[in-house]
N, C-alpha and C positions, 0 to 999 in steps of 0.2 A: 336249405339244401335244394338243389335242382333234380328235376328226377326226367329220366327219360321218356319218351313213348312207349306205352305199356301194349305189350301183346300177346305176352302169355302170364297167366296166374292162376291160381290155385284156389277152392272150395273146400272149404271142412266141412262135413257136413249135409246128407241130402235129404233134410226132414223138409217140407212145405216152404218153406222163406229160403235156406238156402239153394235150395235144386233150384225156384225160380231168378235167383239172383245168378246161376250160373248161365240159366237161358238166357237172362238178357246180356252176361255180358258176350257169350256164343252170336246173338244177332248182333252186336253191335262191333263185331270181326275178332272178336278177340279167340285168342287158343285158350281154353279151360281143361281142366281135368277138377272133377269134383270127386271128396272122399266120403265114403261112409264103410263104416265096420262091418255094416251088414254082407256078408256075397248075393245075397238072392238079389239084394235092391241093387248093387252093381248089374246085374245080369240083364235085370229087367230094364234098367234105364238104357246100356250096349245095346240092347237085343231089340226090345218092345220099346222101347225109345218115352216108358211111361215112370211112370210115380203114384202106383197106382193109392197106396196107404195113405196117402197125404193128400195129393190132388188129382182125383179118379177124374179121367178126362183130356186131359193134359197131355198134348203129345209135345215131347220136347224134339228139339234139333238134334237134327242126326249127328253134329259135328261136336257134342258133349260127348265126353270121353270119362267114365263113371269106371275107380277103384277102390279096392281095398287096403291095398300098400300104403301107407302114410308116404313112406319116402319116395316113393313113384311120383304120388300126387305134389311134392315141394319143392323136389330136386328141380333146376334150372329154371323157377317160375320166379318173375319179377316184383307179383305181388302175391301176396297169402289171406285169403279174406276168409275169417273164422266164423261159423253159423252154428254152433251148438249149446247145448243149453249151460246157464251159467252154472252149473255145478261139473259140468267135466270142461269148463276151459282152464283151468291149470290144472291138470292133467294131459291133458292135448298139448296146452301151448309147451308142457315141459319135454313132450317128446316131438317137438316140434324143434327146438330151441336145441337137441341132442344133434341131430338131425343135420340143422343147419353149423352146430360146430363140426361135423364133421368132414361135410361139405364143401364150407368157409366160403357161405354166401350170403347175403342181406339183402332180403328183400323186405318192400314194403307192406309191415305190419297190418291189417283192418279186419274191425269184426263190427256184427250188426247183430250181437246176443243185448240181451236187454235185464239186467237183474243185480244184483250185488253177491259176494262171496257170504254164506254165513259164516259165524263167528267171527271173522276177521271183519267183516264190513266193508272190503275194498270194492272196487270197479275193477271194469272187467280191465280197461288198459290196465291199471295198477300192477294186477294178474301176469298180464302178458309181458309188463317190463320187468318181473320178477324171475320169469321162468323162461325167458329169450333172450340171452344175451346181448347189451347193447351195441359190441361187434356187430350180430351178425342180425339185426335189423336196420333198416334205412328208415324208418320213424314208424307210429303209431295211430292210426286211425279209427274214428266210434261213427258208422253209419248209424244211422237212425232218423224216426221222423214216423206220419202218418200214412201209415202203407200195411193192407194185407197180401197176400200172397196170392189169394185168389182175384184180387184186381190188377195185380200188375201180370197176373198170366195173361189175363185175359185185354191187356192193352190198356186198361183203363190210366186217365191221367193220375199221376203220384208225385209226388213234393216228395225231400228229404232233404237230410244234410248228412254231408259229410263236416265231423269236427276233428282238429286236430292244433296243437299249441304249432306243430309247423305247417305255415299256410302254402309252402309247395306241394307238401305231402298232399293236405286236402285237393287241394287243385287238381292234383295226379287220379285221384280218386273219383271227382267230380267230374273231368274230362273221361273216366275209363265207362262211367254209367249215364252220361248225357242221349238222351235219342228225343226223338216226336213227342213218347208219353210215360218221359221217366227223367224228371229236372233234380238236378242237384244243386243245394246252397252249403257253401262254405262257412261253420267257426270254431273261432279260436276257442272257444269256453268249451272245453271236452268234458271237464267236471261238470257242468251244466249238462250238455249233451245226456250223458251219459249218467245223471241220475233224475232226469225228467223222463226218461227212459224207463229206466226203473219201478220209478215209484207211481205211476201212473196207472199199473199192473192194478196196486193195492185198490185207487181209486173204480178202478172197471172192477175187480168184484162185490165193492158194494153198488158199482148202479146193476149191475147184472142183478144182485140181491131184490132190489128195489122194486125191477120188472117182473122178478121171480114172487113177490108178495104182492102185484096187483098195484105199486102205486104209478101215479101219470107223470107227466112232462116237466111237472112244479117241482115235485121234490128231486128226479133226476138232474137239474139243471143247477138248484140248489145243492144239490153233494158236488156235480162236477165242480162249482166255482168257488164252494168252500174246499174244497179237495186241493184243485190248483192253488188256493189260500195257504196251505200247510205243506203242502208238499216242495213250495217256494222256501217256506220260511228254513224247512230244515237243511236245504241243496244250498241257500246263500250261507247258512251256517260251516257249511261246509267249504264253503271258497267258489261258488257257483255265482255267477251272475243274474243279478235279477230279471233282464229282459229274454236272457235264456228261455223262462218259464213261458214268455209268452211269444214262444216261435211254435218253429214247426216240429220240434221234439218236446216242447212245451205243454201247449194247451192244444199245438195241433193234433196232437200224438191221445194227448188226452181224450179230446170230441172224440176218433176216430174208432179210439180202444173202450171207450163208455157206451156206445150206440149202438157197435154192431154184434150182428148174430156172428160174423165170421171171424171174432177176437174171443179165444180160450178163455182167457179170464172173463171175459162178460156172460159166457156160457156157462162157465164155475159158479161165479154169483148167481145166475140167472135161478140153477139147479138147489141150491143152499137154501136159496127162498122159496121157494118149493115144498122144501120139508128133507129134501135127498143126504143124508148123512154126508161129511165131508169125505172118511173111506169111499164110498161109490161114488163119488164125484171123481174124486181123485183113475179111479180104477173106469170109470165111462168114458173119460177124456181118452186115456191109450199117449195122453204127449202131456207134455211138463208144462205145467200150470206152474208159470214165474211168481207171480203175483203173491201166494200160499208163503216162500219163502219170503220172499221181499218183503211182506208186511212184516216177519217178525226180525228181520235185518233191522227194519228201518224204526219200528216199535225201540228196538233197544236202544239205536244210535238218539233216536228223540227223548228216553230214558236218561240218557247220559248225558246230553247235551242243552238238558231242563228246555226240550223248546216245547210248545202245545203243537198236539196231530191229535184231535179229538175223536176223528173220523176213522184213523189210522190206529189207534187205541181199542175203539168201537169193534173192528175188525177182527184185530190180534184176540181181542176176549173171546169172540163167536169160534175163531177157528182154533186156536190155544186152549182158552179157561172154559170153553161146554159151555159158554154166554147164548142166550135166547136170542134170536134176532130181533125178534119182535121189540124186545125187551133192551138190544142194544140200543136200538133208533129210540125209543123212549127213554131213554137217555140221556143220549144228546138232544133230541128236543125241550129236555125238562131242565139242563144246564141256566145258568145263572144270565142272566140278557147281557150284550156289552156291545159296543160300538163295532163295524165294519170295519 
């Protein structure tokens, strides 16, 4: 499919990743409107031109246009780029998808949430093609990649991809977020994409765990690369390509989301190990910690699908079955020796 030059689009969403995703695409000329349920956060993003809950600091461009009306924010926009957390995107996308029958318009689908449906298991495209009529979208797209919100406010350089099985679509996507210090890479493996995404989540709360009990550089570097070890094994299970794992939503996304103080789930981990009950963890964050879910998403699918996530098992027992930390990594340390 050919897509046009994209000038106006739409944001779901104005927690820390998506409000910054609409500033960049506001500097890079485009017309935005971004939505959040909240009115006060409309008022204040219109008014105080801030976001203060999420990234105190942060003065956005005056030319973002911040509402509450869902159909305000999608009516006549050419693309719809979804930011909210995986558990209200079918919900969204289905009044989203009301919306656009009404209308009887197609724009191009993209979202940059990162996580799986529980119980069902799906991704978040899956979601979106479920609850959006294939009428009234012009194809589907999974942003992701190695990026916080607070480096790309602040200009820092960021990597990503846009993935999509239609390589115009990406390309649409990848020209609409090109600038100086914000590059986009194109691919087709969206199921790749989009559960190295995911699962990666699970991996950053045990290294966050790791730093939270005091251990160094040795065993963080050993989790992330056995981590990327299983989290591969069960995404090609899945229909994912193996050199997916080792892109920039791969192991890039991984480093990125394992190391730092400014990724939720490493801060989750961090706190766990500590000794901090998962309840106030949960309840200190104040934002949805993917990761919590995803582990027991991806616990089950690895369940069902007889593969080994030793690591990923490790996890689901501490935050599910009241397992010791201490006592999970002793564990796995104490497992059977076997070849790399």
């Amino acid at each position: 499919m050919t897509f046009l030059k994209i000038s106006k689009a739409a944001v779901i969403g104005a927690g820390s990743w998506g409000s910054v995703l609409a500033n960049v695409l506001v500097k890079n000329g485009l017309d935005i409107k971004i939505w959040t349920r909240e009115s006060k956060q409309v008022t204040e993003l219109n008014e105080q031109h801030t976001n203060h809950h999420y990234l105190p600091g942060l003065k956005y461009d005056e030319r973002l246009v911040a509402t509450d009306d869902l159909a305000a924010a999608v009516n006549g926009r050419q693309v719809i780029l979804l930011v909210v957390p995986t558990v209200a995107i079918r919900s969204v996308s289905q009044k989203i998808g009301k919306i656009l029958q009404t209308s009887n318009e197609r724009p191009l689908i993209v979202h940059a949430s990162k996580g799986l449906e529980l119980g069902t298991h799906k991704r978040i495209s899956e979601i979106i093609a479920e609850e959006i009529p294939e009428a009234n979208r012009a194809g589907i797209v999974a942003l992701s990649g190695p990026s916080h919100a607070e480096e790309v406010a602040r200009q820092d350089i960021t990597l990503i991809t846009a993935a999509s099985a239609d390589v115009a679509a990406a390309k649409t996507v990848q020209k609409m977020f090109m600038n100086d210090f914000f590059r986009i890479y194109t691919n087709q493996d969206i199921i790749g994409v989009e559960l190295g995404a995911a699962f990666k989540n699970i991996i950053a709360l045990g290294a966050g765990a790791l730093n939270g009990l005091g251990y160094g550089d040795d065993a963080k570097a050993a989790l992330m690369t056995r981590g990327l070890a299983e989290i591969s094994r069960l995404g090609v299970a899945m229909g994912a390509k193996p050199q997916t794992f080792i892109g920039l939503s791969g192991v890039g996304d991984l480093i990125v989301t394992c190391t730092s103080v400014h990724s939720r789930n490493w801060r989750a981990g961090n706190q766990l190990g500590q000794g901090v009950p998962l309840a106030d963890v949960i309840k200190n964050m104040g934002m949805v910690i993917e990761g919590i879910t995803t582990n027991k998403a991806a616990y089950e699918l690895a369940q069902q699908r007889q593969i080994e996530m030793p690591i990923t098992q490790a996890i689901y027992q501490v935050l599910y079955q009241g397992c010791d930390i201490k006592q999970a990594i002793a564990n796995l340390m104490q497992r059977e020796g076997r070849s790399e």
